[in-house]
PAMARDO-616505 format. One record per atom (N, C-alpha, C, O): x, y, z; residue in one letter. Coordinates in steps of 0.2 Angstrom, whole numbers, plus 5000, padded with zeros to 4 digits. Example, Ala and Ser with C-alpha at 12.3 -4.5 7.8 and 13.67 -1.06 7.14 Angstrom:
506649725039a
506249785039a
506649845039a
507149835042a
506449895035s
506849955036s
506450005039s
506750065040s
//
This chain:
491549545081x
492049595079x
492649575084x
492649575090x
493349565080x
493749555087x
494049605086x
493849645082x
494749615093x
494649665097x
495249705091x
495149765091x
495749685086x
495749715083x
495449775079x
495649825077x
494849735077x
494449775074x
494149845079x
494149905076x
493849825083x
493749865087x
494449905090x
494249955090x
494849905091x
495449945092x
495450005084x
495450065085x
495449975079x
495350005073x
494850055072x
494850095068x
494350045076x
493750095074x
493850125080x
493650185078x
494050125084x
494350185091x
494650215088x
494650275089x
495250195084x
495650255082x
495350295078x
495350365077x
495050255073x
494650295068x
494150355071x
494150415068x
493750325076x
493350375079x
493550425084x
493350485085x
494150395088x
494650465091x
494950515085x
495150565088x
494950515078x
495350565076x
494550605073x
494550665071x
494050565073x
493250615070x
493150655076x
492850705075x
493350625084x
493050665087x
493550715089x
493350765092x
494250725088x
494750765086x
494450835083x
494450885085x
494350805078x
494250835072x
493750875073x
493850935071x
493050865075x
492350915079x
492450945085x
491950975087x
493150935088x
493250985093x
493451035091x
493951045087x
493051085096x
493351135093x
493451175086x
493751225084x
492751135080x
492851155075x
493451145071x
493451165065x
494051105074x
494451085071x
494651095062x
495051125059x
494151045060x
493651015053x
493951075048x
494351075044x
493451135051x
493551205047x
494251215046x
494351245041x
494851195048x
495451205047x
495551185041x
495851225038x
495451135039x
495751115032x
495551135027x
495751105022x
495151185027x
495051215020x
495651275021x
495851285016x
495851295026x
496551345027x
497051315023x
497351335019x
497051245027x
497851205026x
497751185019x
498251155016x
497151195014x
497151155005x
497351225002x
497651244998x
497051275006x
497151325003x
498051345001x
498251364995x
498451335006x
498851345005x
499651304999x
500251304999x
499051274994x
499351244989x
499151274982x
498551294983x
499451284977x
499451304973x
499351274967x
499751224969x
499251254961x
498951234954x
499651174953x
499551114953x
500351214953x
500951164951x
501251134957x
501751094957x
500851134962x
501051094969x
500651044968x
500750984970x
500051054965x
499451004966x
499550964960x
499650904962x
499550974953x
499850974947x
500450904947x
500250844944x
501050924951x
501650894954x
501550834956x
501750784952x
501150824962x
500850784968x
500350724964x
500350664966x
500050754959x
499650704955x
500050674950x
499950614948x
500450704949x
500750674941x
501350624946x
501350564945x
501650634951x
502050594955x
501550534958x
501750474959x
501050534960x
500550474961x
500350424953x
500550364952x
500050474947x
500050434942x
500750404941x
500750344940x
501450424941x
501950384938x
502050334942x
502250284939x
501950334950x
502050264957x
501350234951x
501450194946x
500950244951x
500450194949x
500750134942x
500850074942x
501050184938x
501350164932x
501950094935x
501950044933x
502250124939x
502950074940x
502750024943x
503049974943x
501950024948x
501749954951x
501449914947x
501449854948x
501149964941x
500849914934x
501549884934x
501649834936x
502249914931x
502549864926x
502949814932x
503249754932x
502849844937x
502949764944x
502649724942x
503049674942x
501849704940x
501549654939x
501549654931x
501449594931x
501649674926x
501949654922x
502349624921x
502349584916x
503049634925x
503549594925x
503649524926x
503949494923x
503249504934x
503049464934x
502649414932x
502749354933x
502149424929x
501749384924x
501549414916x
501049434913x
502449424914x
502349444908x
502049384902x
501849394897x
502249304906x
502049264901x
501049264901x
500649264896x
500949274908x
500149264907x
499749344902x
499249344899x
500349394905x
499749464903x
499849464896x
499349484893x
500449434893x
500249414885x
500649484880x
500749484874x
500849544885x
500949584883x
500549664882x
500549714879x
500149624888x
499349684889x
499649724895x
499549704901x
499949754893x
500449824898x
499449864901x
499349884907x
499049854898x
498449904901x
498049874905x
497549894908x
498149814906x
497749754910x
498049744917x
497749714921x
498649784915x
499049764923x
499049814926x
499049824932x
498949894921x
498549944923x
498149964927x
498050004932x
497749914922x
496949904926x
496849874933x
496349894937x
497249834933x
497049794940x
497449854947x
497249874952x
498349854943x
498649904949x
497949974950x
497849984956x
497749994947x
497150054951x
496550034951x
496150074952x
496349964951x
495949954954x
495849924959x
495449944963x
496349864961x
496649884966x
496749934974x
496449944979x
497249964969x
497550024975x
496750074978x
496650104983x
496250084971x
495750104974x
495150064980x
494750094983x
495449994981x
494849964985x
495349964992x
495149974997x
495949964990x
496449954997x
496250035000x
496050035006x
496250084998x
496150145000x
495350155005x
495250185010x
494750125002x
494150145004x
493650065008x
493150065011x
493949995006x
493849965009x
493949935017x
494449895018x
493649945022x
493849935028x
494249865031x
494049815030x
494749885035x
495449835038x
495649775032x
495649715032x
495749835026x
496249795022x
496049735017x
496249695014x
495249755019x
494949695014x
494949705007x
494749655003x
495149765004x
495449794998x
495949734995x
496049714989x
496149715000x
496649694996x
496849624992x
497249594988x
495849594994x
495749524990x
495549534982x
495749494978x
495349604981x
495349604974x
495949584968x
495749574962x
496549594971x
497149574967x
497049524965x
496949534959x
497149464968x
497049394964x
496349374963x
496049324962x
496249434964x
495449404960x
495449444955x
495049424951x
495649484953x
495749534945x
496349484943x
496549484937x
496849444947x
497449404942x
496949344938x
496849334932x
496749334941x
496049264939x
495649294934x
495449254929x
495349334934x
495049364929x
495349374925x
495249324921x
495949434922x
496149444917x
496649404915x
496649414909x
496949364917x
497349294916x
497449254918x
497849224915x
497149234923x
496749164922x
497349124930x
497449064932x
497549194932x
498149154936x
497849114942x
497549154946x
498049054945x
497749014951x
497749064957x
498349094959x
497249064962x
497449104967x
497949094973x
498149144976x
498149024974x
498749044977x
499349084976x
499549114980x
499549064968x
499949094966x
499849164966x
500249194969x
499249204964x
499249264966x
499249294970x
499549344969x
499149274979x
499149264982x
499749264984x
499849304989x
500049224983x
500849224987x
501349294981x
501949304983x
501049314976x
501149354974x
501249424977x
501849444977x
500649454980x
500449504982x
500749504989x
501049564992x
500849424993x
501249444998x
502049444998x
502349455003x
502249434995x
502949444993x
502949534989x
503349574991x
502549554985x
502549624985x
502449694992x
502849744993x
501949664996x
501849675003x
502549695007x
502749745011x
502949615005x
503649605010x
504149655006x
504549695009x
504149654998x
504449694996x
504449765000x
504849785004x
503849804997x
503749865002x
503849865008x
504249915009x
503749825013x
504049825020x
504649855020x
504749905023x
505149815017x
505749775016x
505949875015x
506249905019x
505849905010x
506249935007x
505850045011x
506150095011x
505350025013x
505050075020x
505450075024x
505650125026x
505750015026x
505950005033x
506850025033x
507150035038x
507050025025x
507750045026x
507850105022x
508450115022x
507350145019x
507250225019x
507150255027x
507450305029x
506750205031x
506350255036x
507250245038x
507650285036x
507550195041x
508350195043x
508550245041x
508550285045x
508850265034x
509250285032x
509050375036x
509350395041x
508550395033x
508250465036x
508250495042x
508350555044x
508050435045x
507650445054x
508350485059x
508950475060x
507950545060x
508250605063x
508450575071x
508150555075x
509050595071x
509250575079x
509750495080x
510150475085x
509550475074x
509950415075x
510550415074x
510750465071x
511050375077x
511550365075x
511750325069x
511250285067x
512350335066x
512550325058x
512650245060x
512450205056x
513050235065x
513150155066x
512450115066x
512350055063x
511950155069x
511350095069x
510850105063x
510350065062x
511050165060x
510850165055x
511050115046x
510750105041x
511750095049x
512150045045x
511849985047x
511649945043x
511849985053x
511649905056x
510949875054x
510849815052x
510449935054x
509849925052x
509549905045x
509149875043x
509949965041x
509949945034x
510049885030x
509749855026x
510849865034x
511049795032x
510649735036x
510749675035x
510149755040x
509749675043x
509349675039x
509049625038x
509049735034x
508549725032x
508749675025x
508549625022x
509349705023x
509549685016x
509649605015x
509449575011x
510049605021x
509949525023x
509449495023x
509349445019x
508949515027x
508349455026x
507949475019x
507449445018x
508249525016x
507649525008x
508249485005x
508149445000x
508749485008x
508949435001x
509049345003x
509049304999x
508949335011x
508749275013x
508049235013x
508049175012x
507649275013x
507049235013x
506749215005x
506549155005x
506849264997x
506549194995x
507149144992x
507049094989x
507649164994x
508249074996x
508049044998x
508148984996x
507549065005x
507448995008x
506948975006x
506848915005x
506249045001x
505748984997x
505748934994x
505248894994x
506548954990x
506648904983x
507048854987x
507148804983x
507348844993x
507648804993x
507548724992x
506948724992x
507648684992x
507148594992x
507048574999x
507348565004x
506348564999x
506248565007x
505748485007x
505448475001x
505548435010x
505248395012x
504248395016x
503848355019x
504148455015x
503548505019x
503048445014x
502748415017x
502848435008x
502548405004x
502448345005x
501948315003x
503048315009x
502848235009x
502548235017x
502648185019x
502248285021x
501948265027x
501148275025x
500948255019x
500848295028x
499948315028x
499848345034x
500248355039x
499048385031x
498848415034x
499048505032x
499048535027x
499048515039x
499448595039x
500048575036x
499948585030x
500548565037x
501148535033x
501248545026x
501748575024x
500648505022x
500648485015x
500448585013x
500548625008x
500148565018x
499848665012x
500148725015x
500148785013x
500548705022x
501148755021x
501748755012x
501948795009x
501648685012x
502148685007x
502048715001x
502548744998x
501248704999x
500948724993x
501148824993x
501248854988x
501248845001x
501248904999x
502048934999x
502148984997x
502348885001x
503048905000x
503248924992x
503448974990x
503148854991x
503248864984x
502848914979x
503048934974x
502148934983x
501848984977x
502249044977x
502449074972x
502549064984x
503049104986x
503649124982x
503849174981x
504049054981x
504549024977x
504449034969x
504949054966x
504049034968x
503749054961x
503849124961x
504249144958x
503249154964x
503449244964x
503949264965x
503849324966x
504649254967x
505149284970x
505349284966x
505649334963x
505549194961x
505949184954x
505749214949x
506149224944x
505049234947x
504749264941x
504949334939x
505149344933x
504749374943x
505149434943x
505849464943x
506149484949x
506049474938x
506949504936x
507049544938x
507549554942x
506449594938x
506749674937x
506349684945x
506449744947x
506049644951x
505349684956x
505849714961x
505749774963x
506349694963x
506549764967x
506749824962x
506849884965x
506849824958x
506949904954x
506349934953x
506349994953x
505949904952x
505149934953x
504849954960x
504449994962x
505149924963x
504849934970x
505249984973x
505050024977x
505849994973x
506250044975x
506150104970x
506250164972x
505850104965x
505650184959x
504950204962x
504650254962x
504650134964x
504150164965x
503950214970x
503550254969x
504250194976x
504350214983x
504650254983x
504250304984x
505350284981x
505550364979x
505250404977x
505050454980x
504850374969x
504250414968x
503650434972x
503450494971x
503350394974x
502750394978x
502750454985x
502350494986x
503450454990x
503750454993x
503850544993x
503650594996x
504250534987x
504250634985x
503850654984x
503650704988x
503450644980x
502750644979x
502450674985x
502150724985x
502450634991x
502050634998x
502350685002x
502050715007x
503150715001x
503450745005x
503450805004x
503550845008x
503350834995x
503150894994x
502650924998x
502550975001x
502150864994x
501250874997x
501450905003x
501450965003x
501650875009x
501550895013x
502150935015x
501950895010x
502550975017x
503051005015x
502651075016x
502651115020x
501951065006x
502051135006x
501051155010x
500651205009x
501051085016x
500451115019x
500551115025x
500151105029x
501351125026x
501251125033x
501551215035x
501351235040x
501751245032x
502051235027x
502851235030x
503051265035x
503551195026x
504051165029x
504551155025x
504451155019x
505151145027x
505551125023x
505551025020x
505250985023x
505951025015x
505450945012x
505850905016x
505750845015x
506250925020x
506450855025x
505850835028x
505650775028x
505550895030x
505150865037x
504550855034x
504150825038x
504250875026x
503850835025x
504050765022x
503550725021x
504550745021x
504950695021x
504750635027x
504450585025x
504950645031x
504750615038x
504150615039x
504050585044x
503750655037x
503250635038x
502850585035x
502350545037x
503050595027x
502750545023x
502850445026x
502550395027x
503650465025x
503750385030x
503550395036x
503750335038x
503250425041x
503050385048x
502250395045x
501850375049x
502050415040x
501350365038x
501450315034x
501050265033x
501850325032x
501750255028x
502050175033x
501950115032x
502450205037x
502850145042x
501950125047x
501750075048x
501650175049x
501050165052x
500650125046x
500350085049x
500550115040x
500250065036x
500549985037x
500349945034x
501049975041x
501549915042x
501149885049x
501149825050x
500749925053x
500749915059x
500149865057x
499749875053x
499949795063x
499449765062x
498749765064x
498249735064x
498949845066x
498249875068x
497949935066x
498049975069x
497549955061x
497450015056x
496750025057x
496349985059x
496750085056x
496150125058x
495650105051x
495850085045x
495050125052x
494550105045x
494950155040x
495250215041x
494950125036x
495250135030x
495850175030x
496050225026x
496150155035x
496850175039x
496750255042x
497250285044x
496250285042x
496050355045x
496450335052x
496350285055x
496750385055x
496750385064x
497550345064x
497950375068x
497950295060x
498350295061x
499050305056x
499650295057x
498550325049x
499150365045x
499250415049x
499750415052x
498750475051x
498850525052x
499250535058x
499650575060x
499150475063x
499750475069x
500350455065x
500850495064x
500350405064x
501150395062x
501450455058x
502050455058x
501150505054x
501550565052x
501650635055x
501950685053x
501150635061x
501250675065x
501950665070x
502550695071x
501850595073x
502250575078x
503050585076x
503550605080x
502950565068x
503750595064x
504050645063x
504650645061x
503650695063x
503750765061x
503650815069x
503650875069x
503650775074x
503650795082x
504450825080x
504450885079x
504950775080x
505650815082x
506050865076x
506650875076x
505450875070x
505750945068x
505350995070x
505151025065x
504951015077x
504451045077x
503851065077x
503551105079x
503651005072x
502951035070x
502551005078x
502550945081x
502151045079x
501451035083x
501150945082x
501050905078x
500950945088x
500550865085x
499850895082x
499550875077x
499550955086x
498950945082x
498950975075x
498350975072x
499451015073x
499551035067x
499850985062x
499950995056x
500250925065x
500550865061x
499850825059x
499750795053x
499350825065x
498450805063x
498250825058x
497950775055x
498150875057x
497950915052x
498050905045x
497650895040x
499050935044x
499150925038x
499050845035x
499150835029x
499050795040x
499250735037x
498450705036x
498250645033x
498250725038x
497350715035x
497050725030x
496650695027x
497550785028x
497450815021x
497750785017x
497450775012x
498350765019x
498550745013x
498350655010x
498450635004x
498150635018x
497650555018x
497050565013x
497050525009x
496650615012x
496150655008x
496550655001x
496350614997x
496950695000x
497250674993x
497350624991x
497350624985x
497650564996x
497950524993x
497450464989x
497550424985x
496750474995x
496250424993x
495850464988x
495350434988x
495850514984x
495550554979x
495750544975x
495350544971x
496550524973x
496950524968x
496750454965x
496750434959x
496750414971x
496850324970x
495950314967x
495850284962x
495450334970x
494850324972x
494450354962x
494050324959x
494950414961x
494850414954x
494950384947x
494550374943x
495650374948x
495950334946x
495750264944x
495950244939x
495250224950x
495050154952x
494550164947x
494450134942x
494050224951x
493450234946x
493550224936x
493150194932x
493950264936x
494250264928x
494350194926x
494050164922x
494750174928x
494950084927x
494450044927x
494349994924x
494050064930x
493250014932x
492850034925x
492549984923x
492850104922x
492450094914x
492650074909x
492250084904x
493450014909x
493450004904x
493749924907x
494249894909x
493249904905x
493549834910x
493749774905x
493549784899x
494149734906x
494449684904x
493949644898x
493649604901x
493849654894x
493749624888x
493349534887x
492849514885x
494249504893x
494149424893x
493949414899x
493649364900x
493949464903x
493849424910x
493249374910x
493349314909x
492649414911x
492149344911x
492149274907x
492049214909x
492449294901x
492649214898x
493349174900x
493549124897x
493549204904x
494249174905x
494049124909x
494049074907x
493649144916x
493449114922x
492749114925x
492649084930x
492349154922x
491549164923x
491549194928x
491049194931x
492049224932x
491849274938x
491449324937x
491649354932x
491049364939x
490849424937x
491049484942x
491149474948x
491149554940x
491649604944x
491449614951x
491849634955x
491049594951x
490649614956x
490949544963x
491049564969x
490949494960x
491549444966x
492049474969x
492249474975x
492249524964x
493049554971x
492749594976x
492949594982x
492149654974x
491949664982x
491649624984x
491649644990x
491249564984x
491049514988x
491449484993x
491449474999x
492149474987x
492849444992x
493049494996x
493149485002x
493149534995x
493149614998x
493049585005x
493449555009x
492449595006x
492049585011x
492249525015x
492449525021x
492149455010x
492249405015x
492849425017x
492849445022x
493549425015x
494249445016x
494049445025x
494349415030x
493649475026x
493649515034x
493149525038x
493149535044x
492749525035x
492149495037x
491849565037x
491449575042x
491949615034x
491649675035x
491449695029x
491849685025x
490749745027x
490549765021x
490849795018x
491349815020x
490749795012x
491349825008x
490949915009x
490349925010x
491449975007x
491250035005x
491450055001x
491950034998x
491050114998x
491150154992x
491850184990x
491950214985x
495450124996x
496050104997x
496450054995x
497050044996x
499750035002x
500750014996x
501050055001x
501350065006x
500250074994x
500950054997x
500850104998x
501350135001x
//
């Protein structure tokens, strides 16, 4: 286990033992309680619609392979986002191009360099909301930050496409190249992926801002900021098992300068970590009883490879988790 890993389960186990002091734990049946049927209602249906607009992301992009099967890109987007939520340090995340391969036969680099160009999308578009909102800043550096970010999303895949000589070396060289251009490929495929990725994130976002908003209970700025300083903690390259211990800091830490308590920013943002993995984890489940028709004849993988991959991704067992 390297020391990442081990950094990750410290945090994770610093918020469990958080949480048994003190009886802590007991509190959150307080803090659910204070939601109500058309708050819960809201918050689900704002998660289902984010799920919908990452399906037609991947839609968009391999609309020639999906064929026109809008339920198959469904399927992988929540099953998916279900292993990314519940598999530990992120090894959720090899399922993608192992469901692109299965249900359409896509090669895994190409998948692969897909998933990571959607990754930099999300980055890319977190990082110039968090700017835009983040309390205390000033309006110039606020401008400044926005437009570096815009900059490099419109710079890099220019440079993937541009004509480069990386092919005619060996070695590390030749298969840097191979991933340039897989890169190169997924940036040029997709017409519509920043309109999807910025709807999805509004949506997903308010969705997260009510939720919490109405468990702390606050006004929706400051469950606002809190939703981005968890999701900006999903960016960091060190995440707590199954991101436990450092969502909930990243949305406490954010909602510090309207107020709210840190151990009460612990609290609500735990809860709402609890929702977010219930909402995906059923969701996943669902998608998983109706499974792809072709897959096994496409490529003879059987389902069971993507948690296998799961695991190798990272070298840790898989368990029963965007953006």
């Amino acid at each position: 286990m390297n020391i990442k890993r081990i950094i990750a389960v410290a945090v994770s186990a610093g918020l469990l033992a958080w949480l048994m002091a003190d009886g802590r734990w007991r509190g959150l049946g307080e803090v659910f309680a204070r939601l109500d049927g058309l708050t819960l209602g809201l918050a689900a249906a704002g998660f289902g619609l984010s799920y919908l607009l990452r399906a037609l992301r991947i839609f968009d992009e391999f609309r020639t392979q999906a064929g026109g099967h809008f339920g198959s890109c469904l399927r992988i987007t929540l099953i998916h986002n279900a292993m990314i939520n519940v598999v530990p340090f992120r090894g959720g995340e090899a399922a993608f191009p192992l469901l692109l391969r299965q249900n359409f036969g896509v090669p895994l680099p190409r998948a692969i360099a897909s998933l990571f160009w959607f990754r930099l999308q999300d980055a890319f578009v977190v990082m110039a909301l968090a700017a835009i909102v983040w309390p205390g800043l000033h309006p110039a550096l606020k401008a400044v930050a926005v437009v570096g970010v815009l900059l490099i999303a419109w710079w890099l895949p220019r440079w993937a496409r541009a004509p480069h000589a990386w092919a005619d070396g060996s070695g590390l060289t030749a298969k840097l190249a191979k991933v340039r251009d897989a890169f190169a490929e997924s940036t040029r495929h997709a017409r519509f992926g920043w309109l999807w990725t910025v709807a999805n994130w509004t949506v997903k976002l308010a969705a997260q801002a009510g939720l919490l908003s109405a468990l702390i209970p606050a006004a929706v700025n400051v469950g606002a900021a809190g939703a981005l300083g968890a999701e900006l903690a999903a960016i960091l390259p060190v995440q707590g098992v199954a991101g436990f211990g450092t969502y909930e800091a990243g949305a406490a830490a954010a909602m510090l300068p309207s107020g709210v308590a840190l151990a009460a920013g612990l609290q609500v943002a735990l809860a709402l970590h609890l929702f977010v993995i219930a909402c995906s984890v059923t969701s996943g489940a669902i998608a998983w009883l109706f499974p792809a028709a072709s897959a096994l004849e496409t490529t003879g993988t059987a389902p069971s490879d993507i948690q296998s991959a799961s695991s190798d991704a990272d070298g840790a067992p898989t368990r029963s988790s965007a953006e």
